[in-house]
C-alpha angles and dihedrals in degrees: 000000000000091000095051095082096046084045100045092056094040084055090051088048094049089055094040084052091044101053094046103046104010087240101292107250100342100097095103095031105047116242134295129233125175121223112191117179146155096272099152124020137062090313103049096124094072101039096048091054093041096056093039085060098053098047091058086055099049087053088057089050098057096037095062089047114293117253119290089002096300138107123247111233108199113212101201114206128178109237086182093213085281124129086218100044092048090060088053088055100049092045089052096055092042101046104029105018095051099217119172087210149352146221135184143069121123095186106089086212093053091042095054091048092049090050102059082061093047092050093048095046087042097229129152107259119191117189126205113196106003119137108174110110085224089065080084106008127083101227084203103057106013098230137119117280111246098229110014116103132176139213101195137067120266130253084246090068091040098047093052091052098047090045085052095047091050086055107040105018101035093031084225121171111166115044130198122198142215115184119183097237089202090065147082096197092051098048107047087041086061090051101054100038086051095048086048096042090045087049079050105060093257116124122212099221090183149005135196129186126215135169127239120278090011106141112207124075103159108100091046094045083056094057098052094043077059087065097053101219121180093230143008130229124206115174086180133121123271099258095055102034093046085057090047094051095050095051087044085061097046085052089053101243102150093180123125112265114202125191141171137257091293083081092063103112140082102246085069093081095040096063098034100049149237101031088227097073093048099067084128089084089058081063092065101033091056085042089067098054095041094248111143102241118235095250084187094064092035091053087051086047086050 
């Protein structure tokens, strides 16, 4: 059911774009959409089941007749999890592949830089799982992008519930924080969890900084076990955070570490260990599709 919104505005796209210019040259050829995600790189397991998804969807689609009697023809592109390699990407599908549109992205930092091409090239871009307010919004100038759309909430949302989970589900009360330096989606979700959990009574009592696919955790999870917090929170992506968490347990912190959506994958607890002491992932997974989590059995995985 996660494609349904990202196909339903690309759909809406195709027929605005169809009535307006008939579909340029596509009549005889279907219609081209492109579809960049993070097939390869550090943040595959989202991309790949995000694009298996949509193309499912856009089988259905054209099983059941196409969209304004054609065919949609999907141009797939690797984006590799990489800012710069998303805007190659981008730039591919628009000049030579001709798309009238695009969906795709799940990584806030590859979805800002694809956006900036889709803005200059003025095509429709329709991101899937992309958090980051700049995805849309134009930092400079603090208005709306013309022609990116999403399909997701915002970190804004995220970072107020988790705050407010910490506070009232958790009962913490002194934070530590760990905030990948190397992202955009790391770095504005810590910002907002820690303005909401501060307004909330709660106190950060530390915060280290790491990049993404560093390897060892150790001397900064030291640091923060030396503060005593109650919790730790890590907005960071699955590869990364499943290593932290591991080398959290072999340290012996027992706290509660709490994340966002970019956790949201399989391979977490792979890397990170016995899957019953990961039930805070179940937090997050039951978050996404409204249910009320049992605190009770996510306290006893803790």
């Amino acid at each position: 059911m996660k494609r349904l919104p990202v196909i339903s505005i690309v759909l809406a796209i195709i027929i605005l774009a169809g009535l307006v210019s008939g579909c340029g040259d596509t009549a005889s050829k279907g219609i081209k959409i492109g579809m960049v995600y993070e097939l390869t790189g550090n943040t595959a397991s989202y991309g790949t089941s995000a694009a298996n998804g949509s193309k499912l969807a856009f089988k259905e689609i054209n099983a059941a007749g196409g969209v304004l009697g054609k065919q949609i023809q999907v141009v797939t592109a690797d984006n590799k999890g990489e800012p710069a390699e998303s805007t190659n990407a981008m730039a591919k599908v628009i000049s030579q592949d001709k798309v009238i549109a695009v969906a795709g992205f799940t990584v806030s930092s590859c979805g800002i830089a694809a956006s900036a091409v889709a803005e200059a090239n003025k095509i429709p871009f329709v991101a899937a799982a992309t958090v980051n307010p700049k995805v849309t919004v134009d930092e400079r100038t603090g208005k709306v992008k013309d022609y990116t759309f999403r399909a997701c909430f915002i970190d804004s949302f995220q970072g107020r519930v988790g705050a407010d989970f910490a506070l009232k589900g958790l009962n913490a009360r002194k934070v530590a924080v760990m905030v990948d330096n190397s992202s955009d989606y790391s770095k504005g979700l810590a910002d907002i969890f820690k303005t909401a959990f501060a307004a909330g009574g709660g106190q950060i009592v530390a915060q280290e900084a790491y990049l993404q696919k560093d390897q060892d955790y150790k001397p900064i999870l030291t640091k923060l076990k030396a503060q005593n917090p109650d919790l730790i929170y890590i907005p960071g992506y699955y590869e990364d955070v499943g290593k932290i968490i591991k080398q959290a347990r072999e340290l012996g912190i027992a706290l509660p570490i709490l994340g966002g959506d970019a956790w949201d994958s399989p391979r977490l607890v792979e890397l990170s260990g016995p899957p019953g002491r990961q039930q805070h992932l179940l937090h997050q997974l039951l978050l996404h599709r409204g249910q009320k989590p049992r605190l009770q059995q996510i306290r006893r995985g803790l």
